[in-house]
N, C-alpha and C positions, 0 to 999 in steps of 0.2 A: 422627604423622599427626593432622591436626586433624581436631574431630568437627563432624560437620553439625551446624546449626542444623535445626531441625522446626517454625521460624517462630510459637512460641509466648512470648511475650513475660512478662517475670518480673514476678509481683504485686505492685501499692504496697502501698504498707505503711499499713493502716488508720489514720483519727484527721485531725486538723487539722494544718494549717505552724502556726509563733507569729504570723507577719503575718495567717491567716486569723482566728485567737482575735481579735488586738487588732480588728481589724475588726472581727465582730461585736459585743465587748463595748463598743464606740465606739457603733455602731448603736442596742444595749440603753440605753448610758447616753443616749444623744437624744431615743431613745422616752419614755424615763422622765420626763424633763426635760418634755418636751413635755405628756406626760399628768399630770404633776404642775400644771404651768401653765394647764393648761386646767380642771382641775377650782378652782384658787383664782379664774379668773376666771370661770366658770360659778357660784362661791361669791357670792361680790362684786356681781355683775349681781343674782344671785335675792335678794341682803341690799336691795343697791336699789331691786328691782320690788317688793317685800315692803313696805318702807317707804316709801314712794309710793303704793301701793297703799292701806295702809292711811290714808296722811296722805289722800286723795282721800276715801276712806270716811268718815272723822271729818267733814271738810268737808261733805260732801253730808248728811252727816246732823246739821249744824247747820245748814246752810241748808236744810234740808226743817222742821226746828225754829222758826226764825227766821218762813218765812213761813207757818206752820200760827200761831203766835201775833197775829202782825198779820192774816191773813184773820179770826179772831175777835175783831178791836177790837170793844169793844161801848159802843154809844149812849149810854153814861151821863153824866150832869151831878157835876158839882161846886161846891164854893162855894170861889174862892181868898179869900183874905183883903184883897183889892185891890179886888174888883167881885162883881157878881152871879154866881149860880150859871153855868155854863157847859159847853159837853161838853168831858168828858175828854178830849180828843186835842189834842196840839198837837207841829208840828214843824218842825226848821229844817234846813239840809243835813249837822249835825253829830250830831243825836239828833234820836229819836220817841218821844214820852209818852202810854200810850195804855192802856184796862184790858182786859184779857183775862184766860180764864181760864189757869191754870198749871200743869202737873200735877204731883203730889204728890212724883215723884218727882226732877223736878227743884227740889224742894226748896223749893215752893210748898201748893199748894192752894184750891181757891176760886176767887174774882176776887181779882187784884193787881194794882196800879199800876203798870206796866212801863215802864222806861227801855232802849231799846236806843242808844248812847252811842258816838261815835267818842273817841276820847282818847289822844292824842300821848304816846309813853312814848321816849324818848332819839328817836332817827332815824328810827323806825317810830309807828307809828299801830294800834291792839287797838281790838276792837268788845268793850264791855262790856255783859251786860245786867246793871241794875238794878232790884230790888222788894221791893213791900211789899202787906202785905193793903190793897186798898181799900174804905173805911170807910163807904160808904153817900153819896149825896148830899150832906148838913149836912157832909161830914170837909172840912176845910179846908187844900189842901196848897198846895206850892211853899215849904214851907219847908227851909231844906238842912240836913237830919238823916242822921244815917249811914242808910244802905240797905242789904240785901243784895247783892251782886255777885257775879257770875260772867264770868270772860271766856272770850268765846266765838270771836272770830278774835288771834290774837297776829302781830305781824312783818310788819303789811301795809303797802302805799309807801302807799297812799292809801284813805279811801273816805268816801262821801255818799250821801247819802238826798236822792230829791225826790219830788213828790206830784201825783197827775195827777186832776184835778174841775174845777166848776164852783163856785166859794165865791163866795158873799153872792148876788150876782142877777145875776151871770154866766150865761148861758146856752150860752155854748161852752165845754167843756170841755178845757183845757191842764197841761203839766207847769208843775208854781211851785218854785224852790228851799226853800220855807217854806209851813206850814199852819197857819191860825190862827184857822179859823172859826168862832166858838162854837155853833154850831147843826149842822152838817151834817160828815159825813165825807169824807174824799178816795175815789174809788172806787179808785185803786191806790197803792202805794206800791212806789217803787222804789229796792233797793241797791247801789250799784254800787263793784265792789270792784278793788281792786289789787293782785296778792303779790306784784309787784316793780314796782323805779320803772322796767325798761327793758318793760314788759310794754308794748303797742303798742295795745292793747283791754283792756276794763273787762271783769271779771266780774260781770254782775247777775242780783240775783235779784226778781223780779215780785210782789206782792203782791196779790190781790184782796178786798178788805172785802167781805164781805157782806153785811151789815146794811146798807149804802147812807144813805139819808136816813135823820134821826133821827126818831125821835118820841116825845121827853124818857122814854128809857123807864125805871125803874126798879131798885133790887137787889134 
């Protein structure tokens, strides 16, 4: 005689199938993969913004350098060894010669005869500055003696200087690719830079003399 059912269904039997494991552990190894991946390139971007970041900071604080030194060109004379005494400033689209002061810890002190200098190094182009103590009125320079140097932009496609005044008795003031007035200063000077040849715009940075007109002043 068969026995009734009482319609209660027999217990599975606790734990995973094998096809449920490998599943999961398919899933685990993806995660894994994925969250391995994303922290090398979360690694990689912050190495990038990091050093960019910094390369920006060096720049901004040689160009806050660069035109803290030319806003204090200072009015003074010299005697080249060619002609009368003359004001210390003179510049073309490739360099500005000009005395200001330096400070100590960039490896100056005093007033120096300052050269900031484009010059061609293989396929690129480095702004160098160059100086020396400047020697009072009577010192007679232009002569080409080693200098101290320091370069201060490396790897750039391009850059030039030009000068915006009224020189000799000019009474409208314009940009000149070259400055060469013995008596008076340019009232701006400008750098205009380039860190790549496919760069579409110039980086410049502005300068304003303060001292203005000269009035043969002294050391």
């Amino acid at each position: 005689m068969r026995r009734r059912s009482h319609g209660v269904a027999p217990a599975r039997a606790a734990g995973f199938t094998l096809v449920e494991l490998v599943v999961a552990l398919s899933m685990v190894t993806v995660m894994t993969v994925l969250l391995f991946s994303g922290l090398r390139l979360g690694a990689r971007v912050w190495d990038t913004v990091e050093q960019r970041t910094g390369t920006l900071h060096e720049r901004q604080m040689i160009a806050r350098f660069i035109m803290r030194e030319l806003e204090q060109a200072r009015p003074l004379t010299f005697a080249p060894r060619d002609g009368e005494k003359r004001l210390a400033f003179v510049g073309n689209a490739d360099a500005v010669y000009f005395v200001a002061p330096l400070p100590s810890q960039a490896g100056g002190g005093g007033l120096q005869w300052l050269g900031l200098e484009v010059v061609s190094a293989e396929d690129t182009r480095r702004l160098v500055l160059s100086y020396e103590l400047f020697q009072t009125e009577d010192w007679q320079r232009y002569d080409p003696q080693p200098r101290r140097q320091l370069v201060l932009y490396e790897k750039l496609a391009d850059a030039e200087f030009d000068y915006f005044g009224a020189p000799g008795d000019s009474r409208q003031a314009r940009w000149y690719a070259a400055w060469d007035d013995p008596d008076k200063l340019p009232q701006l000077v400008r750098l205009r830079l380039k860190d790549e040849p496919t760069d579409a715009q110039w980086r410049e940075l502005l300068a304003g003399i303060r001292l203005g007109e000269i009035g043969r002043a002294h050391v």
